[in-house]
C-alpha positions in Angstrom: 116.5 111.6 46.5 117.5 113.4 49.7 118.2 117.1 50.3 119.8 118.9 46.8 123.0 119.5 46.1 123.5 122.6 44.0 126.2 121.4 41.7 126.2 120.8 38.3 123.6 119.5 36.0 122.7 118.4 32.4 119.8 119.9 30.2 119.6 118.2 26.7 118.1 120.3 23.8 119.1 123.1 25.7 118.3 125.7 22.7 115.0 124.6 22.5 111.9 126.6 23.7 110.9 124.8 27.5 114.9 124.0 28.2 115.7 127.3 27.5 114.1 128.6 30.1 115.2 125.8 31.9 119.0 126.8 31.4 117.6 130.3 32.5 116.3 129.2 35.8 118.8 126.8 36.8 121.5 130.0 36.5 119.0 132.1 38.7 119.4 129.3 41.2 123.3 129.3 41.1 123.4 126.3 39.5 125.9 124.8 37.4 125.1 124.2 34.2 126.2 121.5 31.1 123.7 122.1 28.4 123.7 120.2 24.9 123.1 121.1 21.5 123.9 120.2 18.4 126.7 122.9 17.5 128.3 124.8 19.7 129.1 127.7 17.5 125.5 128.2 15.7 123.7 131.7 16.1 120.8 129.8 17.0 122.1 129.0 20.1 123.2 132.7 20.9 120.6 133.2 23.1 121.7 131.1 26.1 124.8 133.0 26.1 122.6 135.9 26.9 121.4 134.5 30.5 122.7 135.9 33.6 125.7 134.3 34.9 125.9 132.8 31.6 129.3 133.4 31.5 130.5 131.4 34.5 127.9 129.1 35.2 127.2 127.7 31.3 128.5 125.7 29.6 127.6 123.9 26.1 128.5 120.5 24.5 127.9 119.5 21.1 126.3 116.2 21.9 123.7 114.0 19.9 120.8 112.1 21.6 121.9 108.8 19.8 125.9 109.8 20.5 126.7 107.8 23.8 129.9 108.8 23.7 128.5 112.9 23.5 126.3 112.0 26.6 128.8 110.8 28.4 131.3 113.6 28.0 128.1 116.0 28.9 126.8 114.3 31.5 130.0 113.7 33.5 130.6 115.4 37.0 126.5 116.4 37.2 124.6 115.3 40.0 120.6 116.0 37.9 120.1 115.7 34.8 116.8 117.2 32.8 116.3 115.5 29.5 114.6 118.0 27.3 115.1 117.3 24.2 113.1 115.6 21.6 112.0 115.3 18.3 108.8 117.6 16.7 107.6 116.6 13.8 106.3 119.7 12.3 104.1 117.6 9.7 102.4 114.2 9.4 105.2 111.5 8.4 104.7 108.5 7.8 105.1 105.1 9.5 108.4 106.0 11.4 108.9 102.0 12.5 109.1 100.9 9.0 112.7 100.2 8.5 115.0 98.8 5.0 117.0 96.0 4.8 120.1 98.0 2.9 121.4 94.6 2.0 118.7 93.5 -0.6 117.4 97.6 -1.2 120.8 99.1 -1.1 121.2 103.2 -1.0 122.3 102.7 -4.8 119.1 101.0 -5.4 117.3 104.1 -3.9 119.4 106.4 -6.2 118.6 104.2 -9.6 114.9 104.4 -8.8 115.0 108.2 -8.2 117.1 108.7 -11.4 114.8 106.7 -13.1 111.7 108.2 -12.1 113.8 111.2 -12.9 113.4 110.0 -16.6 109.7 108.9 -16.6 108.8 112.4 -15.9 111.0 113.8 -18.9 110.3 111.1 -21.1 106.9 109.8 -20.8 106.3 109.6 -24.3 109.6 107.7 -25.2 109.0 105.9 -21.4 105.3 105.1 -20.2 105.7 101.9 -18.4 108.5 103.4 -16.3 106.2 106.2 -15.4 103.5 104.0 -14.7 105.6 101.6 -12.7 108.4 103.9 -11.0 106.5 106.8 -9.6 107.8 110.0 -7.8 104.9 108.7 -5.3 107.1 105.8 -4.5 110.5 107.5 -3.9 108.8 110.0 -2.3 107.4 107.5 0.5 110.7 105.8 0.5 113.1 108.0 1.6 110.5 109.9 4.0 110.0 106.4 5.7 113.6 106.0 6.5 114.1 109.7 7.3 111.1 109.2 9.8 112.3 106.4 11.6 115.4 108.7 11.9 114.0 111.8 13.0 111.0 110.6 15.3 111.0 107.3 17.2 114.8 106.6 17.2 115.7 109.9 18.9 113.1 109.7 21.2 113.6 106.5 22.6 116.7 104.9 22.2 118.2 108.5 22.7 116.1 108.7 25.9 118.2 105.4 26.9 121.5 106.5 25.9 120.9 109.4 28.1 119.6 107.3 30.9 122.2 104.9 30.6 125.0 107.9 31.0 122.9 108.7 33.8 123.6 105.5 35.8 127.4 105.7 34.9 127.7 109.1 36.2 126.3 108.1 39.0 123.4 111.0 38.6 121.3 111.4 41.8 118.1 112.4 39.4 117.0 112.6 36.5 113.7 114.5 35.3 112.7 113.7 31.9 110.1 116.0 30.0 107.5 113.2 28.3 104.2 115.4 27.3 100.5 114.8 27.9 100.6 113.0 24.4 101.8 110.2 26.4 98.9 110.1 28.4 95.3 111.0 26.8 95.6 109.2 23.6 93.2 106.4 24.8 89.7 105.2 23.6 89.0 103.0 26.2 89.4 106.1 29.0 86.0 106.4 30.1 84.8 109.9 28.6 83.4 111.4 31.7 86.5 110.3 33.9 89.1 113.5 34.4 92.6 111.9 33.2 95.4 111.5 35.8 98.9 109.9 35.8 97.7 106.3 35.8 96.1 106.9 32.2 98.7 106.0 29.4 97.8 106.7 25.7 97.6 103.0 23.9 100.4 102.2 21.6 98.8 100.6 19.3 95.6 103.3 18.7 98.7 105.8 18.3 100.1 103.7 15.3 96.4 103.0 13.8 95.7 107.2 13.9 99.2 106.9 12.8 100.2 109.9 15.6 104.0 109.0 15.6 104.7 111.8 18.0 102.3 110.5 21.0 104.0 107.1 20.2 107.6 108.4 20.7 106.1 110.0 24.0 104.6 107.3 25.0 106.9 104.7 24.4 109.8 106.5 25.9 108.6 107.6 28.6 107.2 104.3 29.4 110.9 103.3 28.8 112.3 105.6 30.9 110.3 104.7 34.1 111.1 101.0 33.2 114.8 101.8 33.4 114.2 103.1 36.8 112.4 99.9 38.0 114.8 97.9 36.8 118.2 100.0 37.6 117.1 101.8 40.9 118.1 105.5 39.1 116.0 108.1 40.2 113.8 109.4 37.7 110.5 111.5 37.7 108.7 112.6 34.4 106.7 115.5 33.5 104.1 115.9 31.2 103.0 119.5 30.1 100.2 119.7 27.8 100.6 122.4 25.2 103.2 124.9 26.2 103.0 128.9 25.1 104.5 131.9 26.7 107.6 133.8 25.9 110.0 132.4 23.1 113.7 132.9 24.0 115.2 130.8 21.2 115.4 132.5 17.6 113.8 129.7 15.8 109.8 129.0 16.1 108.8 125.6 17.9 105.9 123.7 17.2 103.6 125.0 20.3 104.5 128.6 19.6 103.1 128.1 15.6 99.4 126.5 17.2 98.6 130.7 19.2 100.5 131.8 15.6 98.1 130.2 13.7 95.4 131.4 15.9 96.7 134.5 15.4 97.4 135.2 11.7 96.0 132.8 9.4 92.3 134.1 9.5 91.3 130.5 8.6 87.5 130.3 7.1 87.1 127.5 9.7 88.3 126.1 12.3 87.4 123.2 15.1 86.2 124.3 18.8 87.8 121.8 20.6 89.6 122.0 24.1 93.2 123.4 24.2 94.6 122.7 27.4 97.5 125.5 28.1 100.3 125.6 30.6 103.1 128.3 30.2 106.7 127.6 29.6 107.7 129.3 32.7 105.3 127.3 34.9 107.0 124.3 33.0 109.7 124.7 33.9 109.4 125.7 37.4 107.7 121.9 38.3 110.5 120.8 36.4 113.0 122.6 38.6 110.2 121.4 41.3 110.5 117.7 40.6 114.1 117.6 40.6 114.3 119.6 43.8 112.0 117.9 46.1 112.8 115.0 47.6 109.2 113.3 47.5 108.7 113.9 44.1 108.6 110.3 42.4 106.9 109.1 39.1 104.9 111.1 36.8 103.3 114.2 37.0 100.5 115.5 34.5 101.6 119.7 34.3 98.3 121.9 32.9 96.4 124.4 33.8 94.0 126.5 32.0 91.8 124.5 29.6 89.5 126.3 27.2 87.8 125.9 23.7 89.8 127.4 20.9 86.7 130.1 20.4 86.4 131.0 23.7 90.6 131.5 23.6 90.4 133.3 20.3 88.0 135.7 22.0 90.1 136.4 25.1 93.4 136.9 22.2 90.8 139.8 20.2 89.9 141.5 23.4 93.3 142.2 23.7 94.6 142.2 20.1 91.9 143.0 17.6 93.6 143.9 14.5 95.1 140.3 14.3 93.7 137.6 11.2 91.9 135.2 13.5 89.6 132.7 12.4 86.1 133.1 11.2 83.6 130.6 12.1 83.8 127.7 14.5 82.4 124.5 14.7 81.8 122.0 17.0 83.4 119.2 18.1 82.2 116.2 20.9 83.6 117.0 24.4 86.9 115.8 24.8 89.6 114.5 27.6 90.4 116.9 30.3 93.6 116.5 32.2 94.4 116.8 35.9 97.3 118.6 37.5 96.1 117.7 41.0 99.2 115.7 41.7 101.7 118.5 41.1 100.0 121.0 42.7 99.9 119.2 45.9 103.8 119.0 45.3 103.4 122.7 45.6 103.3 124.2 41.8 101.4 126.8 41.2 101.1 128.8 38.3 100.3 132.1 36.5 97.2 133.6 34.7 96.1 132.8 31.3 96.2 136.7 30.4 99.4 136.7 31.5 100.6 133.9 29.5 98.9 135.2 26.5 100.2 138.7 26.2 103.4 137.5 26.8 103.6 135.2 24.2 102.0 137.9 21.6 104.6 140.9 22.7 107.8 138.3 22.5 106.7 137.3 18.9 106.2 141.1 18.4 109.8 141.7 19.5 111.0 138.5 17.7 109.7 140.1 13.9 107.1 137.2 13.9 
């Protein structure tokens, strides 16, 4: 991409905790901005309404990740887009690719065996081989299967096409998509003493066996999305934070925020020491602002900074905060991956202290009733 054109651009999941701050940078930078979210009108979403120059530089689309016709209508007129969004899941789920034929196990099939489960439970005396044979088990699994080939994979990569695709219609000059270091050190055959870098990719199929459906949908789309640019010529570079803290904008809690929450109040008897590897939301999203802005930037880009064992962290939160339920013993685990940032940095990102990050993230829970 040549020199930037401050114009408009596109930032999916824009309520969410990294493109918020995203939205909130862009407008600092007189930018332009078309953000998505789901509804327009929820209080959730109140917040971005709140940035300066909100007012005259913001505006919101309702717009759904597998809606092409919602991308389009967002993405029109921009010149960058940043594709934020993506699906959390905030619990284990289970196998997200296994899909239904509706034509032989039809949605009224689904209701008969939940009615009659329904009835094993209240009649098992009158009923025991229906309880035996239709189990709450099984309805359970079946609906959460569907839902999680709904909520995890789908969104995450066929959404991440639709929004590429709306890209290349628009004619978009770049488009910075925000994969994660899930993407990248999910693999057993890294060798263990070798720092990983941007030409490690976390292996599809150990992902599926450890059944981590989130480092999949990472992995996959991101692997998608730079195939898309091989094959279409549209300018895209990816960025892949490891776990993100820092100040919360957004009046709903994200997944990254509850792992220092957890840390913080759930005094747990005990708990593994094993690496986190930190990077603050503010840093994200300054090399995300980075890689859309400089014109060298190309292909991925592994965004951490501070890596520490969760003890070690937990000591650094009670030197600061001691009256907080933290946890009480630790023990240990085998060394694990470390990631490298090298590559960004030499793109010129730099980034702020872990103290910093820290009390930051504490205080805006504090102000947030959390």
């Amino acid at each position: 991409m040549s020199v930037v054109e401050k114009g408009k651009v596109c930032v999916t999941g824009a309520g969410g905790f990294v493109a918020s701050w995203v939205v909130k940078l862009l407008l600092s930078k007189d930018y332009f901005v078309h953000g998505t979210v789901r509804q327009r009108n929820d209080d959730k979403y109140a917040h971005l309404n709140r940035h300066d120059k909100a007012s005259e530089n913001l505006k919101l689309f309702k717009a759904d990740l597998l809606d092409y016709d919602s991308l389009v209508s967002a993405i029109h007129g921009c010149t960058g887009v940043f594709h934020v969004a993506s699906p959390v899941p905030s619990t284990t789920v289970p196998n997200p690719e296994a899909r239904f034929n509706y034509s032989i196990f039809s949605i009224f099939q689904l209701y008969f065996i939940a009615l009659l489960t329904l009835l094993c439970h209240l009649e098992k005396k009158t009923l025991p081989f229906l309880s035996h044979i239709f189990s709450s088990t099984l309805c359970v699994c079946v609906f959460a299967r569907a839902r999680a080939q709904v909520e995890v994979l789908e969104p995450a990569v066929n959404g991440t096409l639709n929004v590429l695709k709306a890209c290349l219609e628009a004619k978009v000059k770049r488009v910075v998509y925000v994969s994660s270091a899930a993407a990248v050190a999910l693999n057993p055959g890294w060798p263990k003493d070798q720092v990983l870098d941007e030409s490690c990719w976390s292996d599809k199929d150990y992902c599926k066996t450890t059944k981590n459906w989130y480092c999949l949908s990472k992995t996959l789309a991101e692997s998608e999305a730079l195939e898309f640019s091989r094959t279409t010529g549209l300018d895209v570079v990816t960025i892949c934070p490891t776990i993100i803290l820092g100040p919360i904008l957004q009046s709903n809690v994200n997944a990254s925020t509850l792992v220092l929450l957890k840390l913080l109040k759930e005094g747990s008897e005990s708990m593994e020491n094993k690496l986190r590897m930190i990077v603050d939301v503010r840093d994200v999203a300054e090399a995300i602002l980075m890689a859309y802005e400089k014109p060298e930037a190309e292909g991925r880009y592994i965004c951490a900074t501070h890596i520490i064992k969760t003890k070690d962290l937990v000591d650094m939160l009670r030197s600061i905060y001691p009256h907080y339920n933290y946890p009480k013993n630790f023990t240990e685990v085998e060394n694990e991956t470390r990631l490298s940032s090298e590559r960004l940095q030499k793109l010129g990102w730099r980034y702020r202290p872990l103290n910093e990050t820290l009390i930051d993230s504490v205080e805006s829970y504090r102000a947030a009733g959390l």
